[in-house]
N, CA, C and O of each residue as an XYZ file, in Angstrom:
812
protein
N     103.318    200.965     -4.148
C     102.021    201.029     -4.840
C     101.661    199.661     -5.433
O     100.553    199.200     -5.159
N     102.390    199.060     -6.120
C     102.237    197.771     -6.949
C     101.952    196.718     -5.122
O     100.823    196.272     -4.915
N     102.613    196.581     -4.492
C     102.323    195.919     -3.065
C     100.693    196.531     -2.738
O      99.870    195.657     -2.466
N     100.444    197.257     -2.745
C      99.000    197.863     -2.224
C      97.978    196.955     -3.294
O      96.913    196.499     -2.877
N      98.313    196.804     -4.340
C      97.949    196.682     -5.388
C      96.925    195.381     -5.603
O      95.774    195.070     -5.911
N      98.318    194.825     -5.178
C      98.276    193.145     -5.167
C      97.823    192.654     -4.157
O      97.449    191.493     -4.324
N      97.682    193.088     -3.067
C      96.962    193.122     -2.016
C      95.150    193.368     -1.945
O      94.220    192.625     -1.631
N      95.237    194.755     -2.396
C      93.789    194.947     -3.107
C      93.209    193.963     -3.579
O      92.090    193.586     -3.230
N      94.205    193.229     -4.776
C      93.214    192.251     -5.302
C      92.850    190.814     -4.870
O      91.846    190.164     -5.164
N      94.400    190.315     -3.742
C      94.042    189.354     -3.569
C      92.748    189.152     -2.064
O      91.904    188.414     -1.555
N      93.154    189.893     -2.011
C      92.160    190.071     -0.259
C      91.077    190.947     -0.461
O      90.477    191.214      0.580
N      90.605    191.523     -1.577
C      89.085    191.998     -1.721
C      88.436    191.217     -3.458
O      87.604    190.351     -3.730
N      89.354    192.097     -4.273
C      88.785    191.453     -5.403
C      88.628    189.898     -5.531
O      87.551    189.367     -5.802
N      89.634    189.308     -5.343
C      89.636    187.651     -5.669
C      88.710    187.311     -4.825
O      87.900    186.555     -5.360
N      88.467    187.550     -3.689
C      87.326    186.594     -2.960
C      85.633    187.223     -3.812
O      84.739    186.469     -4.196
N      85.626    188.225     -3.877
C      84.171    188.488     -4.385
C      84.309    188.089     -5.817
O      83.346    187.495     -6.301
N      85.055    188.251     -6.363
C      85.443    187.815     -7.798
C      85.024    186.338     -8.308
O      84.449    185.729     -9.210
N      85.799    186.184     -6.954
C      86.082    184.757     -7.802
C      84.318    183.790     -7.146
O      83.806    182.787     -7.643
N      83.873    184.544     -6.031
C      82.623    183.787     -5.636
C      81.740    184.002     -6.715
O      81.337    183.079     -7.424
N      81.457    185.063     -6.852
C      80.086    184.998     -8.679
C      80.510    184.653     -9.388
O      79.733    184.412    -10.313
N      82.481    184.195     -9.761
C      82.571    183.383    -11.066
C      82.048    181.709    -10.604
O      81.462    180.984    -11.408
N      82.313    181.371     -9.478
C      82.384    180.096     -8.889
C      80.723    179.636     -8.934
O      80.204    178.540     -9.148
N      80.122    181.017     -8.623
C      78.489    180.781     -8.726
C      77.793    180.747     -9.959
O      76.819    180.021    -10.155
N      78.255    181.485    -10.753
C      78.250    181.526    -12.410
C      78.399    179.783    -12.980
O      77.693    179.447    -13.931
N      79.100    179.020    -12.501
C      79.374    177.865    -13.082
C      78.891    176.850    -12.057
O      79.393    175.739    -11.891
N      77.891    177.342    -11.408
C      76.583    176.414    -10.589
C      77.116    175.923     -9.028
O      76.381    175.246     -8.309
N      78.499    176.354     -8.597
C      79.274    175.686     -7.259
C      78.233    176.004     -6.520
O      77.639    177.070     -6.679
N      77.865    175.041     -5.551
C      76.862    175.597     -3.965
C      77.655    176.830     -3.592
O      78.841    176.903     -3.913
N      77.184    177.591     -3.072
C      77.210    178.384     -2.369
C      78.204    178.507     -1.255
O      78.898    179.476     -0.947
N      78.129    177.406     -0.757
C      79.039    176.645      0.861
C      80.336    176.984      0.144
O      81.211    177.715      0.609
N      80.370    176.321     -1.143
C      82.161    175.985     -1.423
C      82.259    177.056     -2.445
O      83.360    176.911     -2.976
N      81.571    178.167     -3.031
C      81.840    178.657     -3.546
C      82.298    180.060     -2.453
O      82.786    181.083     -2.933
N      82.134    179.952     -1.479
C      82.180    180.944     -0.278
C      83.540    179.990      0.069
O      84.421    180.802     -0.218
N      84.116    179.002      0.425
C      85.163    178.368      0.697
C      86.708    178.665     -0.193
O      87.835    179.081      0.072
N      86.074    178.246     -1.190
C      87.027    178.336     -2.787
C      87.669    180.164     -2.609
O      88.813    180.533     -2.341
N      86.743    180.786     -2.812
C      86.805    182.240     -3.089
C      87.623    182.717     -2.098
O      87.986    183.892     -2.146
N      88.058    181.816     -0.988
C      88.286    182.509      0.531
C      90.138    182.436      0.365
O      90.850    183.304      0.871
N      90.622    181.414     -0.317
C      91.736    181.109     -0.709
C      92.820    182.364     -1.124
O      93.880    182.632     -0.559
N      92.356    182.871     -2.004
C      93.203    184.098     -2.482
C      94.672    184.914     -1.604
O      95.858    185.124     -1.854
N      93.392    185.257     -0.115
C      94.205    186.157      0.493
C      95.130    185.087      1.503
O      96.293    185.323      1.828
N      94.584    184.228      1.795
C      95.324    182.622      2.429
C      97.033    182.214      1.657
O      98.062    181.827      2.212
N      96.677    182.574     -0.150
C      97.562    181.752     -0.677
C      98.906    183.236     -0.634
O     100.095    183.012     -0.864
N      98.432    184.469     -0.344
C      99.261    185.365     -0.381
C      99.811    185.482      0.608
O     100.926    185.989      0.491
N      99.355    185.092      2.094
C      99.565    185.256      3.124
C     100.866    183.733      2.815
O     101.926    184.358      2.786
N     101.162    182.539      2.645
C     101.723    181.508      2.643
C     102.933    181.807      1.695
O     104.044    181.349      1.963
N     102.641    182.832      0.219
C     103.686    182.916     -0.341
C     104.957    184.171      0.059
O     106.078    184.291     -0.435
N     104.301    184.981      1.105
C     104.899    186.009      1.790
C     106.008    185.301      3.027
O     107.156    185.600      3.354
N     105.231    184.443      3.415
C     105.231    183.320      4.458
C     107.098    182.963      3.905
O     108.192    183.399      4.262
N     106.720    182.160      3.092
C     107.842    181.400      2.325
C     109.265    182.488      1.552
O     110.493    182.426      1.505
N     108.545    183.110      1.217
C     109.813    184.252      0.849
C     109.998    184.746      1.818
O     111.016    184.217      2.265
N     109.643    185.492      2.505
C     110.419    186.297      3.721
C     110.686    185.397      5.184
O     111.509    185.690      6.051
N     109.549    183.974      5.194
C     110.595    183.014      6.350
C     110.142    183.298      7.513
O     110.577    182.796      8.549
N     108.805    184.509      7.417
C     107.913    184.547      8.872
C     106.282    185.432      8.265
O     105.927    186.085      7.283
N     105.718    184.963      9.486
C     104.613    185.213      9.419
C     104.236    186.168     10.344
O     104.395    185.783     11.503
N     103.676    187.573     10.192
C     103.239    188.546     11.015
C     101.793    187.705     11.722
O     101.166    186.684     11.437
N     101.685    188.878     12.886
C      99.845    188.425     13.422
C      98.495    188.838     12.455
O      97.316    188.552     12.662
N      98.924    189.396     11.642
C      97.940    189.421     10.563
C      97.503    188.435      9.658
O      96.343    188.129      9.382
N      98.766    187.880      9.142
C      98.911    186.285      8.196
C      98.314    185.534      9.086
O      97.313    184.981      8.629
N      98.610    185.236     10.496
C      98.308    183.778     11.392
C      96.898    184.118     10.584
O      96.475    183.484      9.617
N      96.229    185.342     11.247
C      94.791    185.779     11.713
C      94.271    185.335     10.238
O      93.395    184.473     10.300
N      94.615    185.729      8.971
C      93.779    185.519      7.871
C      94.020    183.931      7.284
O      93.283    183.438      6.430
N      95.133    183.250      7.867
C      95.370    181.929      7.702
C      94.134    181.570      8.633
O      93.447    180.842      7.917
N      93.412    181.721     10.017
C      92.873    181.024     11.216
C      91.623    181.443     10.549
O      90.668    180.703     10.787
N      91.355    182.626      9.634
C      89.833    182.357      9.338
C      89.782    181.872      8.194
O      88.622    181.657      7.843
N      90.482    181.629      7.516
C      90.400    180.294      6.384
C      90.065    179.165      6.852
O      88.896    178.782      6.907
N      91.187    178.425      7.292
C      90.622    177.327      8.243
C      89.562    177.365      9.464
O      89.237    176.392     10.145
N      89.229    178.300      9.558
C      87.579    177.975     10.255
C      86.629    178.171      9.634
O      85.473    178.032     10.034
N      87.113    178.655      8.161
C      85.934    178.946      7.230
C      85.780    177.229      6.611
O      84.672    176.747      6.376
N      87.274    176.336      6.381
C      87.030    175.498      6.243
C      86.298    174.272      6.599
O      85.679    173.503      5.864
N      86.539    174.233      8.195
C      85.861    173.694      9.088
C      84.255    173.742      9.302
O      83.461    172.918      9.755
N      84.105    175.100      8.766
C      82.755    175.219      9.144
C      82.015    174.678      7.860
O      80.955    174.102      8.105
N      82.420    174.769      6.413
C      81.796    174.016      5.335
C      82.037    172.500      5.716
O      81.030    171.794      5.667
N      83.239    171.887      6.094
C      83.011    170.696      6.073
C      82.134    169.795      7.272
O      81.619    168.677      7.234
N      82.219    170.745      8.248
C      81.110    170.521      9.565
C      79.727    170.457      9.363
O      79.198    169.346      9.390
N      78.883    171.705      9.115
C      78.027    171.805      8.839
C      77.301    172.194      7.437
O      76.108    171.916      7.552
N      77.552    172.669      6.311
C      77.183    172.982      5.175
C      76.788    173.940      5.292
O      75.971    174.129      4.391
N      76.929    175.331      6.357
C      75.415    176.060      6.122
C      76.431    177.365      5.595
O      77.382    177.838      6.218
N      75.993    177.718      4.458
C      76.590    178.912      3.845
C      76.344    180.349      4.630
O      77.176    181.255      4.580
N      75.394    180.422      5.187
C      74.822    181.973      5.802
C      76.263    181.649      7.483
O      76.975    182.633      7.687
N      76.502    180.494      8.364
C      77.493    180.277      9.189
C      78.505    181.066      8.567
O      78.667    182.239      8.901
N      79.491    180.284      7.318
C      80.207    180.451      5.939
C      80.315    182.211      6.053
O      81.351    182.674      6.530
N      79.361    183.025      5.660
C      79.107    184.430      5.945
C      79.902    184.790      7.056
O      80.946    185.434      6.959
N      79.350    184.325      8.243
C      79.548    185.885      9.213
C      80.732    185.400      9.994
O      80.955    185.816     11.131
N      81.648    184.339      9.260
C      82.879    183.740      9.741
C      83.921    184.919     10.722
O      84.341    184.874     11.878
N      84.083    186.081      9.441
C      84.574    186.863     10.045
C      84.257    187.726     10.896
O      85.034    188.230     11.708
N      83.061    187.971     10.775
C      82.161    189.020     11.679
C      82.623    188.571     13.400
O      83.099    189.437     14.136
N      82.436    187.320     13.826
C      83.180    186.867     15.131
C      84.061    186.780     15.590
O      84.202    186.760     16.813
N      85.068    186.689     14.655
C      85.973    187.031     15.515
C      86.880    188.612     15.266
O      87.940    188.892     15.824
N      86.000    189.639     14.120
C      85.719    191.363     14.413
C      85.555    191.950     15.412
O      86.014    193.026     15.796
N      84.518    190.864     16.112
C      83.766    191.323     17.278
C      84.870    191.244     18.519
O      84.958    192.075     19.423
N      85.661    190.101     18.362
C      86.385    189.716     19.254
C      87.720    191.084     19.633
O      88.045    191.825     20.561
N      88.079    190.799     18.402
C      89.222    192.631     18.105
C      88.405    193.888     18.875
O      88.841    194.546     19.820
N      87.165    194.033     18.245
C      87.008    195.366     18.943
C      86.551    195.086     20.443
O      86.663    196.079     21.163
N      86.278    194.448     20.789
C      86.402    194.265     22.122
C      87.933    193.747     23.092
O      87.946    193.612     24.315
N      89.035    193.542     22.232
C      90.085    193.325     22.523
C      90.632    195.023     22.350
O      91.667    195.353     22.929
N      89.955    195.910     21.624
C      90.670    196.972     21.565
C      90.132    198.150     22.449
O      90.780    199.150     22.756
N      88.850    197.871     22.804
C      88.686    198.469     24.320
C      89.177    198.246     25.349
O      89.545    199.129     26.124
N      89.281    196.962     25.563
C      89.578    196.352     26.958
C      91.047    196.954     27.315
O      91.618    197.135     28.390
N      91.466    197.219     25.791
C      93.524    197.701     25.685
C      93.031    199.206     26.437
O      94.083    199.823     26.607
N      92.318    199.719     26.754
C      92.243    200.967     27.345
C      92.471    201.044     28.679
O      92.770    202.032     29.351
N      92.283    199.773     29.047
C      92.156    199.842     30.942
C      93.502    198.646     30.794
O      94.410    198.885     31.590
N      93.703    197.576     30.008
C      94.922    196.436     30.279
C      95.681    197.098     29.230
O      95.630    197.714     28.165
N      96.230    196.736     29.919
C      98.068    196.997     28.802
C      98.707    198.523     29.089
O      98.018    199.316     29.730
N      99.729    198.831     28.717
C     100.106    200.169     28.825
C     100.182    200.940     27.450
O     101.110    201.721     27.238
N      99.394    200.757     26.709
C      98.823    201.465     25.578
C      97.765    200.993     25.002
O      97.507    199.791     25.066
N      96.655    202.238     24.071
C      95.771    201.598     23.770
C      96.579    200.682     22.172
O      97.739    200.688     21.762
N      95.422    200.050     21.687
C      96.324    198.801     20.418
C      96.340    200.179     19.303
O      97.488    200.449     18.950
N      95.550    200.841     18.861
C      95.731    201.859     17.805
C      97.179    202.505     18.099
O      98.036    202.288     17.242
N      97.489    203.169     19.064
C      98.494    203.481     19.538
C      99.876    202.230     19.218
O     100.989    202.555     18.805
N      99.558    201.182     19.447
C     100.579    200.151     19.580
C     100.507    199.686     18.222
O     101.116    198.618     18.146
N     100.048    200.014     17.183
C     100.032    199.331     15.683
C     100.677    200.560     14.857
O     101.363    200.432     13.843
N     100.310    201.828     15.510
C     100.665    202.764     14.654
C     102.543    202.735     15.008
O     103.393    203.078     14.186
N     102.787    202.307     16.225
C     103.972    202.375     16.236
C     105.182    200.948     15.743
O     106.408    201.015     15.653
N     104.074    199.496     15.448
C     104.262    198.941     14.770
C     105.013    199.208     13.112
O     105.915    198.597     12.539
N     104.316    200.202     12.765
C     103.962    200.841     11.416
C     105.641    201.523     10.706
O     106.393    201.438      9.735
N     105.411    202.382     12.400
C     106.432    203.799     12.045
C     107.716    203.244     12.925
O     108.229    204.045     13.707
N     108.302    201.796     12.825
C     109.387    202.173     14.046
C     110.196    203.054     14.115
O     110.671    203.439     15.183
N     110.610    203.714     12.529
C     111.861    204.518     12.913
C     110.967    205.545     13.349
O     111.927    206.290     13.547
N     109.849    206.360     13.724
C     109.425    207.042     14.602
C     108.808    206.782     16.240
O     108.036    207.376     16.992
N     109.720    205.413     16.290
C     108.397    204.730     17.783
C     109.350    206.084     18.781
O     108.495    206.872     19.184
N     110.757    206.530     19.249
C     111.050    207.248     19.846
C     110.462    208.343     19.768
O     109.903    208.624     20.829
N     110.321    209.199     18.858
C     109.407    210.197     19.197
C     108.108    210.317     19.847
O     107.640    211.006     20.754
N     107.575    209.147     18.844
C     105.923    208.926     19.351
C     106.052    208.779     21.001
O     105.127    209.273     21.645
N     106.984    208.225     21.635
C     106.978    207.622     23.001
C     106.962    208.594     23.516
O     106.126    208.767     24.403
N     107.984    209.745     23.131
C     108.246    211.191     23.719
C     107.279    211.359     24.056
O     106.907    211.187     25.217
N     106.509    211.792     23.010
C     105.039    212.632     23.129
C     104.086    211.932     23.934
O     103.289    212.584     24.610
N     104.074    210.833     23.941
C     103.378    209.994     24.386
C     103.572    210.398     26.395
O     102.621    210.739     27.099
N     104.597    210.275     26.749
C     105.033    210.972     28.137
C     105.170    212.095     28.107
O     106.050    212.426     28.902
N     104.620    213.162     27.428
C     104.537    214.551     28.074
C     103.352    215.676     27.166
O     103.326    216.907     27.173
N     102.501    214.748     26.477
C     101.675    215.611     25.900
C     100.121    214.613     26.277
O      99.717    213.504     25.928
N      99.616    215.670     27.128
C      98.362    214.821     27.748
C      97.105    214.667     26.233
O      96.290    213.760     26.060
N      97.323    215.719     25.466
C      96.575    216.104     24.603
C      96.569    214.518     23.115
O      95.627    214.020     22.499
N      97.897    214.261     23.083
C      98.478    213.455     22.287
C      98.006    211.681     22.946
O      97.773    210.776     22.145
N      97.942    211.475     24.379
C      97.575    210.616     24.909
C      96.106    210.290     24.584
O      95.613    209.313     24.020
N      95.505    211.497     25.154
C      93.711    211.387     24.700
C      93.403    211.245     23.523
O      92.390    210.552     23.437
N      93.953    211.707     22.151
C      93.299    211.391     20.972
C      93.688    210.004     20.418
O      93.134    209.714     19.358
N      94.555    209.076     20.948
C      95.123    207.976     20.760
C      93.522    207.146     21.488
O      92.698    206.461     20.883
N      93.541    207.496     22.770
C      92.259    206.728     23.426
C      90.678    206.761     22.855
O      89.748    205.958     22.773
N      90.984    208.497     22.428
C      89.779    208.233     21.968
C      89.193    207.338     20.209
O      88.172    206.708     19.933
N      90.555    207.751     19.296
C      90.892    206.330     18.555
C      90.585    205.123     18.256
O      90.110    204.591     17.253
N      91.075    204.596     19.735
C      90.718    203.355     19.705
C      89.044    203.032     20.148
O      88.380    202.155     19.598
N      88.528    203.926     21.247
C      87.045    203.933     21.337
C      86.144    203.477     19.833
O      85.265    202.671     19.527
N      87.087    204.684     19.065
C      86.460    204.739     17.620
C      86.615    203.548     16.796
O      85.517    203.049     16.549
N      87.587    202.924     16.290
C      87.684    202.002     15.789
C      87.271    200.510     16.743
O      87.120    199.441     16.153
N      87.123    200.617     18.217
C      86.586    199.596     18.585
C      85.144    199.315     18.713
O      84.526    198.315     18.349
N      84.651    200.563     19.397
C      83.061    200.591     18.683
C      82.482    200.063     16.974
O      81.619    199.251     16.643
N      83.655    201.184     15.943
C      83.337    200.637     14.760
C      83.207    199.489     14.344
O      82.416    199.050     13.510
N      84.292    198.792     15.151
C      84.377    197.316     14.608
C      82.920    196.367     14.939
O      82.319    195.492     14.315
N      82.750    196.959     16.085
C      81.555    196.335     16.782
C      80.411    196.437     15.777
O      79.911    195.436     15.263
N      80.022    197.665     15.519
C      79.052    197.932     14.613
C      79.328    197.626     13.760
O      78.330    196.946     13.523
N      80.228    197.448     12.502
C      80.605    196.969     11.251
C      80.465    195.789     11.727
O      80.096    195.353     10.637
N      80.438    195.070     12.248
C      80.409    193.068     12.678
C      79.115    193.136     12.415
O      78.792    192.695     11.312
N      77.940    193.719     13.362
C      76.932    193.759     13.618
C      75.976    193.472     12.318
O      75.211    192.527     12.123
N      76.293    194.668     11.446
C      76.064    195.003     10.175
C      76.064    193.670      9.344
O      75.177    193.048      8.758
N      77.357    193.486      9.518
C      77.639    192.043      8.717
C      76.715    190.860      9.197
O      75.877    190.516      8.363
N      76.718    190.397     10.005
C      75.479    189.496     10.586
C      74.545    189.788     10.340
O      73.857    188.775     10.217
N      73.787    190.978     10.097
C      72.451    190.992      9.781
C      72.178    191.101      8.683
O      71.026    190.774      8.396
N      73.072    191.596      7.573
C      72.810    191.171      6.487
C      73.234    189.815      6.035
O      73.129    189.663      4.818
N      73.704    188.752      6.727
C      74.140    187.562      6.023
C      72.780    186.300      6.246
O      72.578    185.230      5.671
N      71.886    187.161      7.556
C      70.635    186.555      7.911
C      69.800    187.500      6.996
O      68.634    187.136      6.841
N      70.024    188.182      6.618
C      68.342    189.229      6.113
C      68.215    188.817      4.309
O      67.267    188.545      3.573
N      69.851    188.960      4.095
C      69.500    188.977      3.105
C      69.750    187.810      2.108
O      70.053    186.817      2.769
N      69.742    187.494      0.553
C      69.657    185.938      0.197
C      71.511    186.369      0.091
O      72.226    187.371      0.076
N      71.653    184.610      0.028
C      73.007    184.618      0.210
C      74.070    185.131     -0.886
O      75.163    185.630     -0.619
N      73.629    184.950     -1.951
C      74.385    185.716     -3.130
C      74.397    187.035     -3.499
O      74.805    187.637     -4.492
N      73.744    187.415     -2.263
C      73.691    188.946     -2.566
C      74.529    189.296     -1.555
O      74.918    190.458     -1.672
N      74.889    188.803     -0.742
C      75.530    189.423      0.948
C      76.994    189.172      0.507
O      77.279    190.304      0.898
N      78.186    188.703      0.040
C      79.643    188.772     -0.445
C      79.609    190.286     -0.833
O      80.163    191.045     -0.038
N      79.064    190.799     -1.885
C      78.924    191.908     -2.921
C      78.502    193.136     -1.899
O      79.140    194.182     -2.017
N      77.390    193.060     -0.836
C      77.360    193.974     -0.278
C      77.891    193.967      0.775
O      77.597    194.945      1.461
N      79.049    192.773      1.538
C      79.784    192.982      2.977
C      80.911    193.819      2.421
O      81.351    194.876      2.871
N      81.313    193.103      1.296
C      82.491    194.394      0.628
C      82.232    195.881      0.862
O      82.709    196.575      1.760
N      81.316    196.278     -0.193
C      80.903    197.667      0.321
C      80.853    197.892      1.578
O      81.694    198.657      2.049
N      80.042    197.398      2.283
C      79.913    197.768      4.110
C      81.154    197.602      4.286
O      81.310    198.067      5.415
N      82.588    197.097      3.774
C      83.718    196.785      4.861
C      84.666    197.750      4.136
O      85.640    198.218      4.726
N      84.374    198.063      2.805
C      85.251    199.691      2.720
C      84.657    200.383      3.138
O      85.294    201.059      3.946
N      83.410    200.726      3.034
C      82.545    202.201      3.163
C      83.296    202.160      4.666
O      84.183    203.004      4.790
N      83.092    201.423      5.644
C      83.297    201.450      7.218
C      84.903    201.914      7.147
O      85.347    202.954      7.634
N      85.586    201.007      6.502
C      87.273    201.567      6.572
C      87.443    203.012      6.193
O      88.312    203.689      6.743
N      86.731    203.458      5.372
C      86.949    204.864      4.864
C      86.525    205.887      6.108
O      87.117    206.805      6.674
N      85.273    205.310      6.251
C      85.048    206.291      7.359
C      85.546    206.343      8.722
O      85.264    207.385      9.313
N      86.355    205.298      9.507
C      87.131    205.297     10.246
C      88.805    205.825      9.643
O      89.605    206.314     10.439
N      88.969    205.736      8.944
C      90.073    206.285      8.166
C      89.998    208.045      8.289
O      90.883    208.791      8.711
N      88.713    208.387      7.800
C      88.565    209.973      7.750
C      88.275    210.039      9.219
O      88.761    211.166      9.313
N      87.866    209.762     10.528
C      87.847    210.387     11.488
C      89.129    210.047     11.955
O      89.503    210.970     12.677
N      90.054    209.086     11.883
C      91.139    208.847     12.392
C      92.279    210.139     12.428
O      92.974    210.470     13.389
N      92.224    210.931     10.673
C      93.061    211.346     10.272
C      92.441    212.899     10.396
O      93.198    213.857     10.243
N      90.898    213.102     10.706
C      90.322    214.515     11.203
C      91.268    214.684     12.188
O      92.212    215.454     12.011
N      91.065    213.770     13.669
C      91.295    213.970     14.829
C      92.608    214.161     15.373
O      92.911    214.843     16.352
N      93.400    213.439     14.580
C      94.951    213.559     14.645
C      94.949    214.766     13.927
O      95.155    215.532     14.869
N      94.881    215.345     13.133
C      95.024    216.819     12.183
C      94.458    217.860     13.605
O      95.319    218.597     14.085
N      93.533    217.880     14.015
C      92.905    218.438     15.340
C      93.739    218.638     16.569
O      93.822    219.607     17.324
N      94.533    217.081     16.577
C      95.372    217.049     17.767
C      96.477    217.986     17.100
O      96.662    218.912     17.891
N      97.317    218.140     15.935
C      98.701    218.265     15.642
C      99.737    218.004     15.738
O     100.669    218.556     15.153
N      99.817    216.866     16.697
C     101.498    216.115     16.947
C     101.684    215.708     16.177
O     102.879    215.827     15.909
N     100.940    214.964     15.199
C     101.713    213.811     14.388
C     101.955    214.841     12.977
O     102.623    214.392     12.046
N     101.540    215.827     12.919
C     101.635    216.613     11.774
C     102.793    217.611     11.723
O     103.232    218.215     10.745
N     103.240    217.650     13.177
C     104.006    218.782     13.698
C     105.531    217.583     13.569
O     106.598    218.021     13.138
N     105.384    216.127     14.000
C     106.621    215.693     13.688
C     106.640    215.355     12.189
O     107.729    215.474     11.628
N     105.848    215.051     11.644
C     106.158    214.369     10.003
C     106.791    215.648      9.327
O     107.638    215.521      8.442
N     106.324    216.983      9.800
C     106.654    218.181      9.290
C     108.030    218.291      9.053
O     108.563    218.735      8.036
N     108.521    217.889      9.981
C     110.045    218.153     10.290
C     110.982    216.453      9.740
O     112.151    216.088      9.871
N     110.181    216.027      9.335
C     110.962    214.449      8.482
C     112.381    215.191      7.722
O     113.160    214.502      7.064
């Protein structure tokens, strides 16, 4: 819980946090969108250093720091600054369709077993002999790869529509509201399917 915690704050609160304090005390916009971006960067480096490796999640939130950097010191344009992440969102959910036809699992499937190794044997079981258990994994990832698509989408158009100090405060909202609700169909559909409820049962 305290890990969830600290996480919460450094990778949602501190960046919106710390951008209206940064804007509060007159920073442009550019670097106050730069500055603010640090938080979840400096957690990702101190995880880094104590444990002696870096998952594909750390690279990924280290690579949009530094292109968030790049892009303030390149061009100045804060609304770019914005939809930093939105591109390469776009890139994932289209990396998580494409996992439907390449690879031999879809990625929802392959993260959840990331997650659970001491359950990856079972999951595999099921995985080879329950056609039912196969399809709600696919359809899954449909879901969260579409979502992503549309949650990107979202984000871009509000970082053009709307003024820039207002769009941090409301991508947040749009990027839980969206997690929640991929969260609740994730965990409908698996409850629907029953495998994963039928093995945790028996933990």
């Amino acid at each position: 819980m305290g890990k969830s915690l600290v996480a919460l704050l450094c990778d949602i609160a501190a960046p919106v946090g710390g951008y209206y304090l940064l804007r509060a005390f007159d920073v442009a916009p550019i670097w106050a969108l730069t500055f603010s971006g640090l938080p979840p960067a400096l957690r990702v480096l101190y995880l880094a250093l104590r444990h002696r490796r870096v998952d594909g999640m750390g690279l990924f939130v280290l690579f949009i720091v530094g292109i968030g950097l790049v892009t303030s010191l390149l061009t100045g344009d804060a609304r770019l600054q914005l939809v930093r992440s939105a591109w390469f969102s776009i890139l994932i959910g289209v990396w998580m369709l494409a996992s439907l036809w390449i690879g031999r699992r879809p990625t929802t499937y392959q993260a959840t077993l990331a997650l659970v190794p001491h359950r990856a044997e079972a999951l595999e079981a099921r995985w080879a002999d329950t056609p039912s258990f196969r399809r709600v994994w696919r359809v899954l990832t449909v879901v969260w790869g579409v979502g992503g698509l549309v949650h990107s989408g979202l984000s871009v158009a509000l970082a053009y529509t709307f003024p820039v100090d207002s769009v941090p405060g409301l991508d947040t909202v749009l990027s839980i509201a969206s997690f929640v609700v991929l969260q609740v169909v994730t965990q409908v559909l698996l409850a629907r399917e029953g495998t994963m409820n039928r093995m945790w049962a028996r933990r």
